[in-house]
C-alpha positions as YAML, in Angstrom:
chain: A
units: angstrom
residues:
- id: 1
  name: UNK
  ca: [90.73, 83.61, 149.42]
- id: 2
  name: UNK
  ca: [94.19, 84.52, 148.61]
- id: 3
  name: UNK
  ca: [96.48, 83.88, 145.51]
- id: 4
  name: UNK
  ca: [100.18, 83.08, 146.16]
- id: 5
  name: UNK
  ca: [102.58, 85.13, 144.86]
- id: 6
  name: UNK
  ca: [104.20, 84.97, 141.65]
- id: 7
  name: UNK
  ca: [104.58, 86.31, 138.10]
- id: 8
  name: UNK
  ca: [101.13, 84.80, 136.53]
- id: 9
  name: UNK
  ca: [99.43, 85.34, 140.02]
- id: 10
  name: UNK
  ca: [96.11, 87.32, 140.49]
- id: 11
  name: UNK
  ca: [96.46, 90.69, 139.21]
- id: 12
  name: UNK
  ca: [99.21, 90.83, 137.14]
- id: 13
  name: UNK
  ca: [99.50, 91.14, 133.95]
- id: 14
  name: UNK
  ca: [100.03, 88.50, 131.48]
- id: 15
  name: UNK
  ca: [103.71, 87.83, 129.43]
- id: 16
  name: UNK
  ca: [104.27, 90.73, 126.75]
- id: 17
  name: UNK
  ca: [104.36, 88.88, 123.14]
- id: 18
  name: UNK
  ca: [107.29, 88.29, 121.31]
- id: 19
  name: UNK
  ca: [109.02, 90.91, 119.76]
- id: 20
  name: UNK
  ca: [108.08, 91.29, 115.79]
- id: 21
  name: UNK
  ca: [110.19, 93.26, 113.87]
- id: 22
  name: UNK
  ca: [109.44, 91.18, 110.79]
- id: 23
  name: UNK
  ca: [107.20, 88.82, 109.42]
- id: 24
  name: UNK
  ca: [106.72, 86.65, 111.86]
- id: 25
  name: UNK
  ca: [106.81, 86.40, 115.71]
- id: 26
  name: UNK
  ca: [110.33, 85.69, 117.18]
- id: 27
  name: UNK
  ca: [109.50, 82.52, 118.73]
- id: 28
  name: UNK
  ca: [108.55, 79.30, 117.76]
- id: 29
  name: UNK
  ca: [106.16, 79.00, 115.04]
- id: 30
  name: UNK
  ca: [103.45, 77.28, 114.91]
- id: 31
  name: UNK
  ca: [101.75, 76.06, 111.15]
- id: 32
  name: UNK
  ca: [99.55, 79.33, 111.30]
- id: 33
  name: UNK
  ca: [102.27, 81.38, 111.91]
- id: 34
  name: UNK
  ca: [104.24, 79.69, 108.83]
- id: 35
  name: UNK
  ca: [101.67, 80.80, 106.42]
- id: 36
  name: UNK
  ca: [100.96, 84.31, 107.52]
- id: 37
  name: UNK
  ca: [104.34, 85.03, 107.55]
- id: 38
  name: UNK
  ca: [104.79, 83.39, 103.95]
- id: 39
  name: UNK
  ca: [102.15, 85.65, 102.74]
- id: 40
  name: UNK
  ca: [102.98, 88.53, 104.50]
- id: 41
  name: UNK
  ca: [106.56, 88.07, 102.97]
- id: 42
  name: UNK
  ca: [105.16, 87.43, 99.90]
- id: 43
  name: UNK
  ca: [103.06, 90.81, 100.10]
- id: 44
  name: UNK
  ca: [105.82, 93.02, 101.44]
- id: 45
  name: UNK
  ca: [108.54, 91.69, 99.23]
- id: 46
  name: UNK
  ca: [106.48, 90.65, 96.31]
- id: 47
  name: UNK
  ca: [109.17, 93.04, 93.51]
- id: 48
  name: UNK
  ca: [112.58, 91.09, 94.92]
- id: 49
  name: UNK
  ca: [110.51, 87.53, 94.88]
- id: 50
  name: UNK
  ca: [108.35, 87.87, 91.74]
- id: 51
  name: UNK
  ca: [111.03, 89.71, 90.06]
- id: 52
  name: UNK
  ca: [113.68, 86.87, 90.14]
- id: 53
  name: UNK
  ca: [111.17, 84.71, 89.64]
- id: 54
  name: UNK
  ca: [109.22, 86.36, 86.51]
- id: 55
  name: UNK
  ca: [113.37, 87.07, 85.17]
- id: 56
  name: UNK
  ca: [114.12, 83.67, 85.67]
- id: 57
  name: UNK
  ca: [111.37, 81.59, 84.03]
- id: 58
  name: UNK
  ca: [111.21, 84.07, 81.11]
- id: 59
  name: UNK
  ca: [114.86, 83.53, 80.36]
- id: 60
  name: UNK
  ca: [114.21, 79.85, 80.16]
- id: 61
  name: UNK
  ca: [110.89, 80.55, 77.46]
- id: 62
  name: UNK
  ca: [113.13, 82.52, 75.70]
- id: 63
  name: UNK
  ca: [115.89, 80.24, 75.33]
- id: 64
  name: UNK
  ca: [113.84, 77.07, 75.08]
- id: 65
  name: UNK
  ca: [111.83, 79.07, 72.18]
- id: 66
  name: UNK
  ca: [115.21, 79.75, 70.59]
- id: 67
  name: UNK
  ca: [116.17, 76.68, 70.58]
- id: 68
  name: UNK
  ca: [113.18, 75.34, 68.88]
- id: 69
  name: UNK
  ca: [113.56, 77.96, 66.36]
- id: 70
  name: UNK
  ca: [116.92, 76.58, 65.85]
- id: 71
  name: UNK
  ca: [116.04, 72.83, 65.46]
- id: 72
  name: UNK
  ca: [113.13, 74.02, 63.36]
- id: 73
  name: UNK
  ca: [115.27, 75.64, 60.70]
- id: 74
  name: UNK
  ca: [117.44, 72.56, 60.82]
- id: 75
  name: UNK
  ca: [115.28, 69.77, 60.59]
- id: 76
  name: UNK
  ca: [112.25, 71.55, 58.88]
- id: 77
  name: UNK
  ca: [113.38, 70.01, 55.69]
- id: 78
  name: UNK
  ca: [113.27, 66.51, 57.10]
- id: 79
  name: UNK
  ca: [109.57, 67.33, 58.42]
- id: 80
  name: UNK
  ca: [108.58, 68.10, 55.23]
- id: 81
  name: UNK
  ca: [110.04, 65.41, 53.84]
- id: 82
  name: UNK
  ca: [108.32, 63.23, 56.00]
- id: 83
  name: UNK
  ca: [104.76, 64.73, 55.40]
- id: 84
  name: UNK
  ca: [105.25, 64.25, 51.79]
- id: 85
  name: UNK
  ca: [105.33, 60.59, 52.38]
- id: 86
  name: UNK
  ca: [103.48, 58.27, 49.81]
- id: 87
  name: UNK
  ca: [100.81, 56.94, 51.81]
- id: 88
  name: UNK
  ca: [101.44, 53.55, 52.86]
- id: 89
  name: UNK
  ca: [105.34, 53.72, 53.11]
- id: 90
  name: UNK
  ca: [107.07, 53.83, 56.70]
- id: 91
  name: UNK
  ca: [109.92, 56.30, 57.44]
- id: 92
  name: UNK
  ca: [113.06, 54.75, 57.84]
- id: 93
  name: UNK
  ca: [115.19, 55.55, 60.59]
- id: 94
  name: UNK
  ca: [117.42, 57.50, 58.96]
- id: 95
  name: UNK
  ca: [114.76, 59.75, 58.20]
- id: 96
  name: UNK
  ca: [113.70, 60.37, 61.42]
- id: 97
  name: UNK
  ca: [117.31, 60.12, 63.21]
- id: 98
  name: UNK
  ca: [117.85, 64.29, 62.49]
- id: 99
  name: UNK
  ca: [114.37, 64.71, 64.45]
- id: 100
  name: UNK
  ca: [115.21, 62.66, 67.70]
- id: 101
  name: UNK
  ca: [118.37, 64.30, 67.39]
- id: 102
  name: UNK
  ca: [116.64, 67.64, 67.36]
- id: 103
  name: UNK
  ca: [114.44, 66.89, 69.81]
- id: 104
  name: UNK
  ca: [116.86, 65.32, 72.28]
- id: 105
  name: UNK
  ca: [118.90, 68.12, 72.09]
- id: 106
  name: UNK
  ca: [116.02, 70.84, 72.50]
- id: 107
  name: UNK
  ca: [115.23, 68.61, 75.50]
- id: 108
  name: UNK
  ca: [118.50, 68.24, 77.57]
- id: 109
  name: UNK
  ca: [118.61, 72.74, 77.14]
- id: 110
  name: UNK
  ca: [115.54, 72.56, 78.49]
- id: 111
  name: UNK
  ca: [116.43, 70.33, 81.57]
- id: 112
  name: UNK
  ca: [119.05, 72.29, 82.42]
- id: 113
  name: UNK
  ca: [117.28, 75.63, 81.50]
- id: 114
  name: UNK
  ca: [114.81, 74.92, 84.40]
- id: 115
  name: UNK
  ca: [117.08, 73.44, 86.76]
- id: 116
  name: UNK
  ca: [119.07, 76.74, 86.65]
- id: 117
  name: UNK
  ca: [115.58, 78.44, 87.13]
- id: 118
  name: UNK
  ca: [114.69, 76.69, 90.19]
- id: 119
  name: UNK
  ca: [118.32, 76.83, 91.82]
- id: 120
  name: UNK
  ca: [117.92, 80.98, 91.19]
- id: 121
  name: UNK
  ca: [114.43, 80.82, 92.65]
- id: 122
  name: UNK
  ca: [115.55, 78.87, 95.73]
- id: 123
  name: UNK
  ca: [117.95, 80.72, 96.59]
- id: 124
  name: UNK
  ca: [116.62, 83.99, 96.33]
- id: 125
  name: UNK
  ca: [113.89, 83.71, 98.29]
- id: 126
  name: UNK
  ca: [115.96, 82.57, 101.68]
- id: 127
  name: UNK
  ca: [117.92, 85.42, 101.08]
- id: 128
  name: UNK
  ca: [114.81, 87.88, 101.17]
- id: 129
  name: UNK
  ca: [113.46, 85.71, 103.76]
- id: 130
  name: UNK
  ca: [116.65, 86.73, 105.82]
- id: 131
  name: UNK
  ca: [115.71, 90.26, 105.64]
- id: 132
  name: UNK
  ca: [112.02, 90.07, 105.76]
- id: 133
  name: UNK
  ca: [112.71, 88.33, 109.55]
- id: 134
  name: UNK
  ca: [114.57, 91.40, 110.76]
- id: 135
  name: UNK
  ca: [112.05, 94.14, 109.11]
- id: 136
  name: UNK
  ca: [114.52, 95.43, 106.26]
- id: 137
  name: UNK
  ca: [114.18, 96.13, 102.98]
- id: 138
  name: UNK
  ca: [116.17, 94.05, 99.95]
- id: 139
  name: UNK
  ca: [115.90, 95.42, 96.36]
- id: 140
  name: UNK
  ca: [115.46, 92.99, 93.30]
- id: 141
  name: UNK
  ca: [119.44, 93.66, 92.45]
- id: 142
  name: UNK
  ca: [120.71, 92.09, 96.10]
- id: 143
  name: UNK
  ca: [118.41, 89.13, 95.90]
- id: 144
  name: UNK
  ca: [119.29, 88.39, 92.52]
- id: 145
  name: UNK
  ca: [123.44, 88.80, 93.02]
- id: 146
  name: UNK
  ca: [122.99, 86.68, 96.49]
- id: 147
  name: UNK
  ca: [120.95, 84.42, 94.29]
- id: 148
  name: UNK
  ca: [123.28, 84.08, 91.97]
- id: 149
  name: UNK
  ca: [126.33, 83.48, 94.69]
- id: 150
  name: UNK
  ca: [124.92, 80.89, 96.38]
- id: 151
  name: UNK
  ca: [123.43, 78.98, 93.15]
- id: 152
  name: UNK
  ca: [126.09, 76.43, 92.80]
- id: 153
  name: UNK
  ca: [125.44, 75.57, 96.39]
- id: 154
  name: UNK
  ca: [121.68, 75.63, 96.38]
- id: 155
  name: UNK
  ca: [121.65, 73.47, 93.45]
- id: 156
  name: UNK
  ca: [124.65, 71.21, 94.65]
- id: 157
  name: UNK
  ca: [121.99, 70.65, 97.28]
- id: 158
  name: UNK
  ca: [118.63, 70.00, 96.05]
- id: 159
  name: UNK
  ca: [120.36, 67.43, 93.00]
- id: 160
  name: UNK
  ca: [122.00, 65.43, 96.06]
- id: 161
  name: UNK
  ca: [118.67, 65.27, 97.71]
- id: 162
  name: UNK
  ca: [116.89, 64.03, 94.79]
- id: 163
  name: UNK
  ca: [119.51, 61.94, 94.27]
- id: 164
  name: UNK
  ca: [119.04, 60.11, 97.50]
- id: 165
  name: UNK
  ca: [115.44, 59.68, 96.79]
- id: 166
  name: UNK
  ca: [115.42, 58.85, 93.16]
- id: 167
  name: UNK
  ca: [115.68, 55.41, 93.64]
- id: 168
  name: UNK
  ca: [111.88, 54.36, 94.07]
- id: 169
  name: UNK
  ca: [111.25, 56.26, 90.92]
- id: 170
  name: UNK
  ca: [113.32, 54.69, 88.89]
- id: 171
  name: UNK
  ca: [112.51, 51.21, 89.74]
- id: 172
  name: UNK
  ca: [108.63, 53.03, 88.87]
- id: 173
  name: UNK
  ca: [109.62, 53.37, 85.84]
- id: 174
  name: UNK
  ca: [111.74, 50.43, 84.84]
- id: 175
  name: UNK
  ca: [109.02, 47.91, 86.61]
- id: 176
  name: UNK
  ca: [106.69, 49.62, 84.45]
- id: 177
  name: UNK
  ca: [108.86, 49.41, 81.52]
- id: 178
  name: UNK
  ca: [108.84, 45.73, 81.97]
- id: 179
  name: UNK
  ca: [105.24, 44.87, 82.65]
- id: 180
  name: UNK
  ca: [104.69, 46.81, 79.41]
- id: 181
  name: UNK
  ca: [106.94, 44.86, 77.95]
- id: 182
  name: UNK
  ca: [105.81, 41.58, 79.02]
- id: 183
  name: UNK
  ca: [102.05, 42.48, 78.37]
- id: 184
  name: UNK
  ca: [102.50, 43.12, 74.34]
- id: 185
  name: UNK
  ca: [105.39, 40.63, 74.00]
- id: 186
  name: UNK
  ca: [101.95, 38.04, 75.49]
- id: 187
  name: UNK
  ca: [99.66, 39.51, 73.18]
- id: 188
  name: UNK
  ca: [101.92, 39.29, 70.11]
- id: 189
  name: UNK
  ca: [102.34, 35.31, 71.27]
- id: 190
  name: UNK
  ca: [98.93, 34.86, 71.96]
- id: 191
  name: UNK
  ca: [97.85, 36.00, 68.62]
- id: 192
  name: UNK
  ca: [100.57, 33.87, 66.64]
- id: 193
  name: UNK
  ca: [99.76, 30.69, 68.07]
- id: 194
  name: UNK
  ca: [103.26, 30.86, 70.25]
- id: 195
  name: UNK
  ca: [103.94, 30.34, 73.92]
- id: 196
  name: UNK
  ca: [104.50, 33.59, 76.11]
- id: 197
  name: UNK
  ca: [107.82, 34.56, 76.42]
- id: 198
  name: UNK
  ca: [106.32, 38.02, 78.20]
- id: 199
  name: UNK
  ca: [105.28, 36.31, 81.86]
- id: 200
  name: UNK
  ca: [109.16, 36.72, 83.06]
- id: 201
  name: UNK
  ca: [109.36, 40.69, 82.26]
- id: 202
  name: UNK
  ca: [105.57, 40.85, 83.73]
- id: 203
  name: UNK
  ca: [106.67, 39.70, 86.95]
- id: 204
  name: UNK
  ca: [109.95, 41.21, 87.27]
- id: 205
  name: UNK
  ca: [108.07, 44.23, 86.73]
- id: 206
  name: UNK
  ca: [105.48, 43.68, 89.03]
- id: 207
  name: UNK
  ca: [108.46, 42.40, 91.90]
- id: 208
  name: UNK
  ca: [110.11, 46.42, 91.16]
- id: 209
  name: UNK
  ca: [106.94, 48.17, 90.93]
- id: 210
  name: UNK
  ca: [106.19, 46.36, 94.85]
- id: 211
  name: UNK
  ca: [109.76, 47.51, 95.65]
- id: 212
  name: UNK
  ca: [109.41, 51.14, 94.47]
- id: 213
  name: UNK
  ca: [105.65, 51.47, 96.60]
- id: 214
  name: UNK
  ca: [107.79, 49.63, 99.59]
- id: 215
  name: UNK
  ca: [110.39, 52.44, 99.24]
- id: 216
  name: UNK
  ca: [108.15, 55.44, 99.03]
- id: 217
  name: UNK
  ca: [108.23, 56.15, 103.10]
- id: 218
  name: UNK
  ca: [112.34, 56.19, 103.01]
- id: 219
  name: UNK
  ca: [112.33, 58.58, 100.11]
- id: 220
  name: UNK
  ca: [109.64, 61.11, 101.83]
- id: 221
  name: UNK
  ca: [111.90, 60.64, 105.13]
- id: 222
  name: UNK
  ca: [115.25, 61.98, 103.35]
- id: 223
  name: UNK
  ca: [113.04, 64.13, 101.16]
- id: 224
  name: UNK
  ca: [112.20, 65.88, 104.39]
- id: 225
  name: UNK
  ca: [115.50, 65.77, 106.42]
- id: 226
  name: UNK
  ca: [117.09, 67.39, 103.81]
- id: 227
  name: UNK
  ca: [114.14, 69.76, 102.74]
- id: 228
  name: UNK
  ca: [116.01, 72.59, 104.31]
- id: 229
  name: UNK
  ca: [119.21, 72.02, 102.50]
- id: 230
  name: UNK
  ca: [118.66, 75.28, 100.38]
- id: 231
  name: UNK
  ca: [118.05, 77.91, 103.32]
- id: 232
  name: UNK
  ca: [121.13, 77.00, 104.57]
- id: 233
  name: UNK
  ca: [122.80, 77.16, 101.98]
- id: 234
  name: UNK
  ca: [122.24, 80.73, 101.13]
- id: 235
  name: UNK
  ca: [121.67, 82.09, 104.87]
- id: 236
  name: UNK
  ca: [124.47, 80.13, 106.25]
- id: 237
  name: UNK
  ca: [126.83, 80.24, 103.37]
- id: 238
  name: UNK
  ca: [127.51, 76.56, 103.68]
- id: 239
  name: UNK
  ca: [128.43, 73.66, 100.85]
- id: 240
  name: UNK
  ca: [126.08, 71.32, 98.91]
- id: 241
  name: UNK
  ca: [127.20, 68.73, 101.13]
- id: 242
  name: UNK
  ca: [127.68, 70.50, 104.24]
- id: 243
  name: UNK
  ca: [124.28, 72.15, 103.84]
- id: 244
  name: UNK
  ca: [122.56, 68.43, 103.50]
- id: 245
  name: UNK
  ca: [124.15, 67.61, 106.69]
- id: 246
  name: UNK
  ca: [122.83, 70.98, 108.60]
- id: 247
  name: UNK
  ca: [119.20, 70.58, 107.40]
- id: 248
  name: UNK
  ca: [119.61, 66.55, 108.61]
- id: 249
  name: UNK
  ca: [120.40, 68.30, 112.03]
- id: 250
  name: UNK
  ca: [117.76, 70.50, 112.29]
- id: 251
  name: UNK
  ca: [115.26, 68.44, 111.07]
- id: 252
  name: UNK
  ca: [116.25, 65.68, 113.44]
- id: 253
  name: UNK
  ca: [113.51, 65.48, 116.36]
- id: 254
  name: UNK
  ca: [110.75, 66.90, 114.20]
- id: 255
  name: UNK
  ca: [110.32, 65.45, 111.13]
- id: 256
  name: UNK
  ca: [106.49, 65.40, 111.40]
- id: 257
  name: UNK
  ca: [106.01, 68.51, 111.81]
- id: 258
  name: UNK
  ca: [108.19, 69.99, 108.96]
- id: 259
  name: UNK
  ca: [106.82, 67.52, 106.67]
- id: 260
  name: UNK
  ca: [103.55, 68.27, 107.84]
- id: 261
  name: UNK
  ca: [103.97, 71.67, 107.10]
- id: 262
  name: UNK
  ca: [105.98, 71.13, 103.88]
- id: 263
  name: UNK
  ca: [103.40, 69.13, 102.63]
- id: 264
  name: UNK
  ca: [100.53, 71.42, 103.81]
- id: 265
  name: UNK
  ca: [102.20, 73.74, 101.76]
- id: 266
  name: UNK
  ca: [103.08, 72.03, 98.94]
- id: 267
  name: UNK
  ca: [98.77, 71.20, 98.41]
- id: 268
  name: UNK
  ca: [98.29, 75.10, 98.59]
- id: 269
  name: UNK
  ca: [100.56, 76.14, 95.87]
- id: 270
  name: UNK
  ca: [99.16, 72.68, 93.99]
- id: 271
  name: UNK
  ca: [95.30, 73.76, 94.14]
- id: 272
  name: UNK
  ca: [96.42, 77.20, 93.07]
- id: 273
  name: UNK
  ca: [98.70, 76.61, 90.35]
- id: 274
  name: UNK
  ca: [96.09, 74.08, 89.10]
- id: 275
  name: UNK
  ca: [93.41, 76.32, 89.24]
- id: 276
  name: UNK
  ca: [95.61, 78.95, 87.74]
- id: 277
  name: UNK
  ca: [96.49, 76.76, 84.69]
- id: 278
  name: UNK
  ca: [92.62, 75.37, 84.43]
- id: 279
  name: UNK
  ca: [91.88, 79.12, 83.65]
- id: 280
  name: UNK
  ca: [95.18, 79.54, 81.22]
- id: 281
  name: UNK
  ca: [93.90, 76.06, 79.55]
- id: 282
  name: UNK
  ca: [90.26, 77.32, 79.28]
- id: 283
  name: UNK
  ca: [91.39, 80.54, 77.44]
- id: 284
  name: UNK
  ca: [93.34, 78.83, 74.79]
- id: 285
  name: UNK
  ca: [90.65, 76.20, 74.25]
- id: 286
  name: UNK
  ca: [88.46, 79.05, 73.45]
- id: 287
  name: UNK
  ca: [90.79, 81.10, 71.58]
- id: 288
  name: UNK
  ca: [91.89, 77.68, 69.23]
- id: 289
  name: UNK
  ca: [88.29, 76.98, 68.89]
- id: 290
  name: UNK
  ca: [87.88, 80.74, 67.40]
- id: 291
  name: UNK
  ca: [90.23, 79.96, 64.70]
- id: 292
  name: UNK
  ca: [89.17, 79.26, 61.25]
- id: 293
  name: UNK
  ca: [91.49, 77.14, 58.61]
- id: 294
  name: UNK
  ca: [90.43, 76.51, 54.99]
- id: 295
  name: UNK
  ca: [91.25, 73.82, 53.27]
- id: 296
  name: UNK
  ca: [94.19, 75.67, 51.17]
- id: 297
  name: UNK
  ca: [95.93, 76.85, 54.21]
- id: 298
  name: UNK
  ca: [99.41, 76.62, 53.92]
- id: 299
  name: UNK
  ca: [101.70, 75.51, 56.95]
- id: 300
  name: UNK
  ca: [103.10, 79.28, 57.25]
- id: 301
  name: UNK
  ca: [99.66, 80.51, 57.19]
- id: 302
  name: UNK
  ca: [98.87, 77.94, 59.84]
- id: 303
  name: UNK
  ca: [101.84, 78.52, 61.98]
- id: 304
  name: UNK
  ca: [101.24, 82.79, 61.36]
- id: 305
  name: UNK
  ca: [97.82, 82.35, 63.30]
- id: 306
  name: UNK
  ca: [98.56, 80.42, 65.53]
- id: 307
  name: UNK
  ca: [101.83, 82.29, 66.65]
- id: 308
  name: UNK
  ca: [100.45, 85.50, 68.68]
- id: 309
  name: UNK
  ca: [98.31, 82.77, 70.58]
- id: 310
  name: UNK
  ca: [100.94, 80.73, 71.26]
- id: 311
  name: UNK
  ca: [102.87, 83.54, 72.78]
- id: 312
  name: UNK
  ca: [100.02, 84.65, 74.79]
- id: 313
  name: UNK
  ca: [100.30, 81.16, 76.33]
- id: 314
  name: UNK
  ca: [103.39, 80.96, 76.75]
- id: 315
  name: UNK
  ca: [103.29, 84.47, 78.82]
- id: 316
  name: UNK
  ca: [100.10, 83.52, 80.53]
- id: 317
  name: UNK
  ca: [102.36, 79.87, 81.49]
- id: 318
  name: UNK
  ca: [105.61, 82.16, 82.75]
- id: 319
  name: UNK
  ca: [103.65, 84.47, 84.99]
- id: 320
  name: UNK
  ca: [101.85, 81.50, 86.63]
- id: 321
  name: UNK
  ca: [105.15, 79.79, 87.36]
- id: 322
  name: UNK
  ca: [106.63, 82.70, 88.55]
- id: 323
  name: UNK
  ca: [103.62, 83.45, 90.71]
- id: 324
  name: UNK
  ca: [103.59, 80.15, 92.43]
- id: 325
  name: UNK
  ca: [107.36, 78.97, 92.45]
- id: 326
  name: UNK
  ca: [108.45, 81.31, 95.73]
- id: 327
  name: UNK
  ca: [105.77, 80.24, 98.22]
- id: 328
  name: UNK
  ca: [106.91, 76.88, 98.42]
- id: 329
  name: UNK
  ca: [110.68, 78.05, 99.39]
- id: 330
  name: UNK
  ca: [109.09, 80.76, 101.59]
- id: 331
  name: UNK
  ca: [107.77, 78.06, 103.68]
- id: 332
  name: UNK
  ca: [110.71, 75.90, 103.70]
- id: 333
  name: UNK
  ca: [113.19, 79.50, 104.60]
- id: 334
  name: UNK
  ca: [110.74, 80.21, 107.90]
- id: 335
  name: UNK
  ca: [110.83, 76.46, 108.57]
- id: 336
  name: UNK
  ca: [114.57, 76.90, 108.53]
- id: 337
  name: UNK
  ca: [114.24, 79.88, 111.00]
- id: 338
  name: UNK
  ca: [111.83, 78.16, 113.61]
- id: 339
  name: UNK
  ca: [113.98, 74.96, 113.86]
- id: 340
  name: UNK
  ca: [116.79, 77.54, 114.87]
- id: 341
  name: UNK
  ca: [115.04, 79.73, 117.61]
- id: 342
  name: UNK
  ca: [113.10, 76.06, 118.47]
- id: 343
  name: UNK
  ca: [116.86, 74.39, 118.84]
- id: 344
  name: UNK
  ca: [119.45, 77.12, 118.83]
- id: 345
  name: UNK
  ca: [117.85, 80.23, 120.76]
- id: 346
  name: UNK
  ca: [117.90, 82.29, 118.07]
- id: 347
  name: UNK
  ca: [115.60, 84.53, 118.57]
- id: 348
  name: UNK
  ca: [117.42, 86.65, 121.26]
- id: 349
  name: UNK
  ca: [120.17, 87.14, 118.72]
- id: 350
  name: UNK
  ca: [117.39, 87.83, 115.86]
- id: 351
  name: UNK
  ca: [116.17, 90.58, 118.30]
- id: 352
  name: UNK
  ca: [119.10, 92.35, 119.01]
- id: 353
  name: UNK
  ca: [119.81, 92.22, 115.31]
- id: 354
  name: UNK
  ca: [116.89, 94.00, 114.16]
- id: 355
  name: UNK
  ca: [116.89, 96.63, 117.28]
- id: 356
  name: UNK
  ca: [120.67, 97.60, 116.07]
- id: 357
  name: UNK
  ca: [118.48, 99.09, 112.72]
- id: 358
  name: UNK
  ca: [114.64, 100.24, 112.95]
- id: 359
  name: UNK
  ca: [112.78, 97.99, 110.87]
- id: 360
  name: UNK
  ca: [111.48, 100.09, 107.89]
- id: 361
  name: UNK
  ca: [107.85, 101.43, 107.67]
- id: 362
  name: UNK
  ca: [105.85, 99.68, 105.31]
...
């Protein structure tokens, strides 16, 4: 029996890999690539990534905590105030205007606190992503200046893409407004004797809460087309809107499988950040239950005890945030990668990149 001829034919040798100076393999990836070469990324580069991260979030305790401080010393009066209340008498509203006030404000600093966290995350990690391709080395101070120059783009990016898929949300939350409404406005009439005015907000807010389940798939389809807004913005150095458009492009022809992956994912960091807080939960739950108040205790002496332990949890809550907040970008960055070498050919270019420097020995 004879065998023809050819490459693949009897004898020969089968196709050398693909060439790996980094992470991952330089050609397409497949889900199980993804991961190991998140991980692997994650374990190689773990001071630039946890660094920014652990930097970031603890910047936004701090500030938060200040800022509590702050509307504590202001309004701590009013509190009191409150507490001192004959029993039986209501606060007015001008009693309680300085603490919504207070609270409001402590609130919006926090928004944007964490907003500014996330952008720095996001677009650090493409940036060590970029580098952890081609086998080189990025210190914590290069990932956090690129960070930092591509932030107004990265975050340009991901608000626009919420933006676009806000919309079932928010008719979530005003149809549930309204069915709330109409349910105690129909109790209230119900008990005095008076016809329900409540059965119009009821239905309009069961017609919007319909509309917001019926707009769920659009919202995960632009979620996803534009899921890889943020590696191109940093890698590519492109605009907020510009960067929208590019991720559109890339995504365009295989949405399932980078939502599939996304999503895959998304339920790993999920089950371990929730296991992660389960244990941070448990440990204050025992540590509360350890403390002991008499019946003279004084607010400072209350607030003294339960100060270091509110630290500790506070800590505990940063380094699990920082822990878990790169992996989901990671994924997203090497999705951003394999759509190019799937679409563009980039691997050829990726290989002659990293042969023009040795990758460095880990």
């Amino acid at each position: 029996m004879t065998y023809p001829p050819g490459p693949y034919g009897y004898g020969y040798a089968p196709p050398p890999p693909p060439p790996r100076p980094g992470v991952i393999p330089l050609a397409p990836l497949n889900f199980s690539d993804i991961l190991t070469g998140a991980f692997t990324t994650y374990r190689r580069y773990w001071k630039p990534l946890l660094g920014v991260a652990a930097t970031a979030y603890t910047a936004v305790a701090v500030l938060v905590g200040t800022a509590l401080l702050v509307a504590w010393s202001a309004v701590g009066d009013d509190i009191r105030r409150l507490s001192d209340l004959p029993a039986g008498q209501d606060p007015e509203f001008a009693d309680i205007q300085p603490l919504i006030g207070a609270f409001v404000g402590v609130w919006l600093l926090g928004m944007a606190a964490y907003v500014v966290c996330g952008g720095l995350v996001s677009a650090a990690v493409p940036a060590v992503v970029q580098e952890a391709v081609l086998g080189r080395p990025i210190s914590f101070g290069t990932a956090w200046s690129r960070a930092w120059s591509r932030l107004g783009a990265v975050i340009g990016s991901v608000f626009l893409a919420t933006l676009a898929t806000l919309l079932p949300v928010l008719l979530f939350l005003v149809g549930f407004t309204l069915m709330m409404v109409g349910i105690i406005t129909g109790i209230a009439a119900s008990e005095g004797g008076r016809s329900n005015d409540g059965a119009g907000f009821a239905m309009v807010g069961v017609l919007l809460f319909l509309g917001a389940l019926a707009l769920i798939p659009l919202a995960l389809w632009l979620w996803t087309r534009f899921s890889l807004a943020p590696a191109v913005a940093v890698i590519e150095g492109q605009g907020a809107v510009a960067s929208l458009r590019r991720s559109a492009a890339l995504v365009k022809g295989s949405w399932w499988r980078v939502f599939g992956c996304t999503l895959g994912a998304g339920l790993i960091v999920g089950v371990a950040g929730s296991v992660m807080q389960q244990v941070v939960g448990q440990v204050g739950s025992v540590s509360m239950g350890g403390l002991e108040f008499g019946p003279d205790a004084t607010p400072g002496a209350v607030f003294g005890a339960l100060g270091g332990l509110f630290v500790a949890l506070v800590v505990a809550q940063v380094l699990v945030q920082a822990v878990a907040a790169p992996f989901p970008p990671l994924v997203s960055a090497l999705l951003y990668v394999d759509q190019r070498i799937r679409k563009e050919n980039l691997a050829p270019v990726l290989a002659r990149t990293a042969a023009a420097e040795p990758p460095v020995s880990r």
